[in-house]
C-alpha positions as CSV (number, residue, x, y, z in Angstrom):
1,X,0.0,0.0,0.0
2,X,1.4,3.6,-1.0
3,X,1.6,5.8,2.0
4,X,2.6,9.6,1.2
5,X,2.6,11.7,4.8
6,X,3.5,15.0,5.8
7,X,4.5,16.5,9.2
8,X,6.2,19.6,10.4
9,X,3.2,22.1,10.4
10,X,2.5,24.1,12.3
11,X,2.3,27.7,13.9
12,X,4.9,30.2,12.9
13,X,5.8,33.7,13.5
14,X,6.2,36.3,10.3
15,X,9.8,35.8,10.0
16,X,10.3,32.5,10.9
17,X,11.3,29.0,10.0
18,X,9.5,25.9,9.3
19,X,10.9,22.7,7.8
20,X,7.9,20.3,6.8
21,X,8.7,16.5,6.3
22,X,7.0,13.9,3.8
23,X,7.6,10.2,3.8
24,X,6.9,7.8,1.1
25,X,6.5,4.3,1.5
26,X,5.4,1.9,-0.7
27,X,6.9,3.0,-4.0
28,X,10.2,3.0,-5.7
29,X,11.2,6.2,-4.0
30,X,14.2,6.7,-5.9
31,X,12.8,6.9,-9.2
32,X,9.9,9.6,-8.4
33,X,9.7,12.6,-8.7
34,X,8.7,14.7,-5.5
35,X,6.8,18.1,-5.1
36,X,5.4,20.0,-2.2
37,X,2.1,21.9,-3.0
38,X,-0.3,24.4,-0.9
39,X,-3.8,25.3,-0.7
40,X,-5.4,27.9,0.7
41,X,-9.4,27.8,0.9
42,X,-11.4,28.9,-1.8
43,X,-8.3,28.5,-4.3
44,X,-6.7,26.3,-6.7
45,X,-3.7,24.3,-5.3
46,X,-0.2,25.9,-6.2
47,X,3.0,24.3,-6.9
48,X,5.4,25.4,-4.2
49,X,8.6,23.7,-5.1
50,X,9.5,20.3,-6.9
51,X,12.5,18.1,-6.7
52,X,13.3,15.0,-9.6
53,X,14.5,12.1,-9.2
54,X,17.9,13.2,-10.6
55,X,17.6,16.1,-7.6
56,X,16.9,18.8,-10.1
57,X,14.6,21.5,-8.2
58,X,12.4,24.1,-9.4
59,X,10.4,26.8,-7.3
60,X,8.1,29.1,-7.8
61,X,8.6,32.4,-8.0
62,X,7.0,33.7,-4.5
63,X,9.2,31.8,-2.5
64,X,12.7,31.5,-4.3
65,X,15.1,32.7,-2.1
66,X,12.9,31.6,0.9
67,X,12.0,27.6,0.6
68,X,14.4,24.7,-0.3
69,X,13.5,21.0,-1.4
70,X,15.7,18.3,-0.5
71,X,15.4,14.5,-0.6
72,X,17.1,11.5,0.9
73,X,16.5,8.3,-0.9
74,X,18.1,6.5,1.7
75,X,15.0,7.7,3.8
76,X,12.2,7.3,1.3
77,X,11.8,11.4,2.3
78,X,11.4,14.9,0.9
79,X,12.1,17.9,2.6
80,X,10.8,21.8,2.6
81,X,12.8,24.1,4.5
82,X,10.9,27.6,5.1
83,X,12.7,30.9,6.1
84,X,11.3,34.1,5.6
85,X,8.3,33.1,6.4
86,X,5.2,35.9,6.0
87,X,1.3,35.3,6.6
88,X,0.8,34.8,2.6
89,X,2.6,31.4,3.2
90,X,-0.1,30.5,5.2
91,X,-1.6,27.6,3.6
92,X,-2.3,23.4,3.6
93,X,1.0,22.1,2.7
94,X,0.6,18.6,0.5
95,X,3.3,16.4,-0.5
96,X,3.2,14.7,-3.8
97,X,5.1,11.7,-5.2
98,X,4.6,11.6,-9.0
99,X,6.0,8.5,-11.4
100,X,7.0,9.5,-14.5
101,X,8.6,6.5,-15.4
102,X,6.3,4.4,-17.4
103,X,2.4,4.6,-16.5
104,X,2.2,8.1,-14.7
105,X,1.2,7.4,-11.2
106,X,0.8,10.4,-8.6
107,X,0.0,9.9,-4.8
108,X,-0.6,13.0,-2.5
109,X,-0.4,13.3,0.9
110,X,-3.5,14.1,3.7
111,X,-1.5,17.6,4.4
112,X,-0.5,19.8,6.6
113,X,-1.8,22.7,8.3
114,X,1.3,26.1,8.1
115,X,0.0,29.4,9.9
116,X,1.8,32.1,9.5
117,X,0.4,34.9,12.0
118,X,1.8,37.4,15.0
């Protein structure tokens, strides 16, 4: 069974730092490509930052300079580091794990919950 989870959320002060955790299990980790995505009611879901399985990385534009993706195969994870944080960041954070190797084949996380607020 494919398992994609998040954790790391939470409650942050402008300014701050959060770094939000996904694990994979269940698939050939190595050969996926990962992505962290947010949501904020009444929106569509944004791309935040994506990472390949050759650890080529692409963000988007409102927080380069601010967010990095990392993975450790070893670990079956995939990491977001936050700085800068401001109350625009505030969203659900969801973790993706998409296979383009073959079939395409893309598994999301439940989320997780980032306020960013005084």
């Amino acid at each position: 069974q494919v398992q994609v989870v998040e954790s790391g959320g939470g409650l942050v002060q402008p300014g701050g730092s959060l770094r939000l955790s996904c694990k994979a299990s269940g698939i050939g980790f190595s050969i996926y490509d990962m992505g962290w995505y947010r949501q904020v009611p009444g929106k569509q879901r944004e791309l935040v930052a994506t990472i390949t399985s050759g650890s080529r990385t692409n963000y988007a534009d409102s927080v380069k300079g601010r967010f990095t993706i990392s993975r450790d195969n070893a670990k079956n994870m995939v990491y977001l580091q936050m700085n800068s944080l401001n109350p625009e960041d505030t969203a659900v954070y969801y973790c993706k794990a998409e296979r383009n190797f073959g079939a395409p084949m893309d598994y999301w996380g439940q989320g997780t919950q980032v306020t960013v607020s005084s």
